[in-house]
Every structure is written in C-alpha cells, then in structure tokens.
N, C-alpha and C positions, 0 to 999 in steps of 0.2 A: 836096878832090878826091883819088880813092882813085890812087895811084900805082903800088901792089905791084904783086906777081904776077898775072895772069892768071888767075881765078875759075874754078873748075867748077863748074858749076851743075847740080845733083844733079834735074832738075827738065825733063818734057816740055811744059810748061806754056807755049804763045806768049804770056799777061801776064808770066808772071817773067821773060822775054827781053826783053820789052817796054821794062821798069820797067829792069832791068840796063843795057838801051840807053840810057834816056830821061837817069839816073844816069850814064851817059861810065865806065861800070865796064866793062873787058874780061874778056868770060868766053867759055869754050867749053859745051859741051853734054852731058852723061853721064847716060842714063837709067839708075837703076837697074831689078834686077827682086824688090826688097826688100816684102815683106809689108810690106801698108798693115794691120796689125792692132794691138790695145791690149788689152790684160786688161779684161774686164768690169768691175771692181770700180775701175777707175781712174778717178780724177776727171777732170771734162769736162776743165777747162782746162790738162791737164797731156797731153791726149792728141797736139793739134796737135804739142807740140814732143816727143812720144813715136817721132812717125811719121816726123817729120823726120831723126829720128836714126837710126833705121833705114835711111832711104835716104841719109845724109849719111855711115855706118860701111860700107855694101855699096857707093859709088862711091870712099870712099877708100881699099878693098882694093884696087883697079885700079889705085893710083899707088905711088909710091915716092919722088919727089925735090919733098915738104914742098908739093904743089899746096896750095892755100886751096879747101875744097869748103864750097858754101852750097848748103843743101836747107831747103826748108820746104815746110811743111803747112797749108793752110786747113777747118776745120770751120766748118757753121753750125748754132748753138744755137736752137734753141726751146723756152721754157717747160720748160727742164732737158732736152731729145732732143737728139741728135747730128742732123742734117737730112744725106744725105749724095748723092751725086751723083743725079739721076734714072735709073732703069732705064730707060726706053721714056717715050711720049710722055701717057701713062696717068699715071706718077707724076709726071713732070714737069709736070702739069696740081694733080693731089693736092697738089706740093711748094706749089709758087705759089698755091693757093688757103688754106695753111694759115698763108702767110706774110701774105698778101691784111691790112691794117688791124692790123695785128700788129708789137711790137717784136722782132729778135731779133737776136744775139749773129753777129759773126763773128770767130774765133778763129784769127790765124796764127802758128804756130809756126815757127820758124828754130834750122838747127842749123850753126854754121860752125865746120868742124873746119881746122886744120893744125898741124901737127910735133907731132902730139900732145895737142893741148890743144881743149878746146871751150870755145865760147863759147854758148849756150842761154838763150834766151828767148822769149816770146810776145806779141804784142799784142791785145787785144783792142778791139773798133770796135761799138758798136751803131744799128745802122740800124732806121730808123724806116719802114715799107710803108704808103700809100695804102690806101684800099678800093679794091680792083683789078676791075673789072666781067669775068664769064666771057670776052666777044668778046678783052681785053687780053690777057688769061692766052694764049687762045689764039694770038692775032696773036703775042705775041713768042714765044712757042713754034716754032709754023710758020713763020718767019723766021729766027729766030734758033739755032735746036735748040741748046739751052743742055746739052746732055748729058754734058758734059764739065765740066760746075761745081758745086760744091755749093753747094744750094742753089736749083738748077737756073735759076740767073740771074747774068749779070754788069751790076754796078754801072754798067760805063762804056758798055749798050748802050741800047736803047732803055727799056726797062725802068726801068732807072736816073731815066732824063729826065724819065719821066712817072708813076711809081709809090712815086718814095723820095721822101720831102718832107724829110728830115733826117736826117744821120750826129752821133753822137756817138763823134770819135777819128778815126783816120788814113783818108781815103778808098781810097788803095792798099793801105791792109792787105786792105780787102773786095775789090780785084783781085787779092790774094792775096802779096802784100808788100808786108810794111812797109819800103818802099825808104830812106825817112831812116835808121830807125835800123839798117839791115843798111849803108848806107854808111859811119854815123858808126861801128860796130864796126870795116868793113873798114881804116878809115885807122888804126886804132890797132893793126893787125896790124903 
C-alpha cells in the first residue's frame, strides 16, 4: 500500500484518476501543456514512454519540494501504425472498423519522476476485436463518442463487453495504466 507523498498526476485523463482512486494512492491533478510529439524515426514502442516524459519534465518544472510526478502515455498499434485519438466521428468510424476482427497492440508508457531520478517503463497488452458489424461501430460511437481515446474506444465500455473476446496482458494498461506496476514502483519510492 503506497504510503508516500501525495502523487501528481501529470495527466487530464478521468481513467488514470480513476485507476489512482481505485489503487487508495493520493494524488492531485496538473495538466501539462507539453507537446505530445516523437521523432519520426523512433521506434513504436519507445514512443508511449517518449511522451510521457515530456509531460512528466514540463509538470515537474511547476514544483520545487521533491513532489512524486507520474505521467503516462497510451498508443494503439496496428499491423506496425501508431492508431491515434479520432478527429471527428468519420475517423472514429475508419478507426473501429480497421480494428473490427483484428489483433492490435496497446502500448503505455509511464514516466515517474522525483528528487531527480526517473523511473521509465512501458507495458504492453494485446487485445484481441470481434468482427464488429457497421450498426456496433455505430451504436458505440453515438453513445459513447469515444473522441478522447486512442483507438477511438475504451476497453471498460460497451465496446469492451461485446467486441473484445480476449486481452493478452494487463486489462488497465488498455484503460491506460498499468496501475499494478505504477503502484508496486510507487512503494519502493
């Protein structure tokens, strides 16, 4: 059970408050306004905890007295593509039908920095997609307006229930942390 200090969580995200909560970890909230960008040339799986780092170094400029900042990054992979948040409800239809009977990759990166030192790593989780019929795609779309996830879906909505038949690896990583082992690091802070 994490004891420390009081987490700031580098992160706009209601699951990774969620997960923070559900974990009895106390943290506060600090958006940064840190460029979600990576060098082309960089390999996928090193991007998640690229970005995290960016926004995990641009919220712990705002402190000064050794705060514990945890930021992460989720991507989702396809067939070697980065899949990334939907624009409008056009791509978010595109996203979900390219995932539709498809395995792919979700990739989260975690960056926990204090007094100086980081701690950096990613987990990865592949989730296994249903054939998803058009009316689905739809329905959870128009319900759900998933616009704010990449991937342009979350695991723990309806979507999840009736589309994914099998995760292989952490199911909260694909809600976007991996809450075990961001806990088991924090206690050893």
């Amino acid at each position: 059970m994490y004891t420390g200090k009081p987490v700031v969580l580098a992160s706009q995200s209601p699951r990774r408050r969620q997960l923070l909560e559900q974990a009895g970890i106390p943290f506060e909230v600090k958006v940064s306004d840190a460029e979600e960008t990576f060098p082309p040339e960089m390999p996928i799986p090193d991007v998640p905890v690229h970005i995290a780092r960016q926004k995990a170094k641009a919220v712990a400029a705002l402190y000064s007295n050794g705060e514990v900042i945890v930021a992460a990054d989720t991507i989702v992979v396809l067939n070697g593509t980065i899949i990334g948040k939907p624009a409008n409800r056009a791509d978010a239809i595109r996203i979900l039908t390219a995932l539709s009977g498809q395995v792919h990759e979700v990739i989260t990166g975690v960056v926990i920095l204090h007094n100086g030192r980081e701690d950096a790593f990613s987990q990865t989780t592949e989730v296994h997609f249903k054939p998803l019929l058009e009316e689905q795609i739809i329905y959870y779309i128009d319900h759900y307006q998933p616009y704010d996830k990449a991937g342009a879906y979350a695991i723990q909505e309806w979507i999840g229930a009736v589309g994914i038949d099998r995760i292989n690896g952490c199911f909260y990583n694909v809600m976007g942390l991996p809450i075990s082992q961001v806990a088991e690091r924090l206690e050893r802070i």
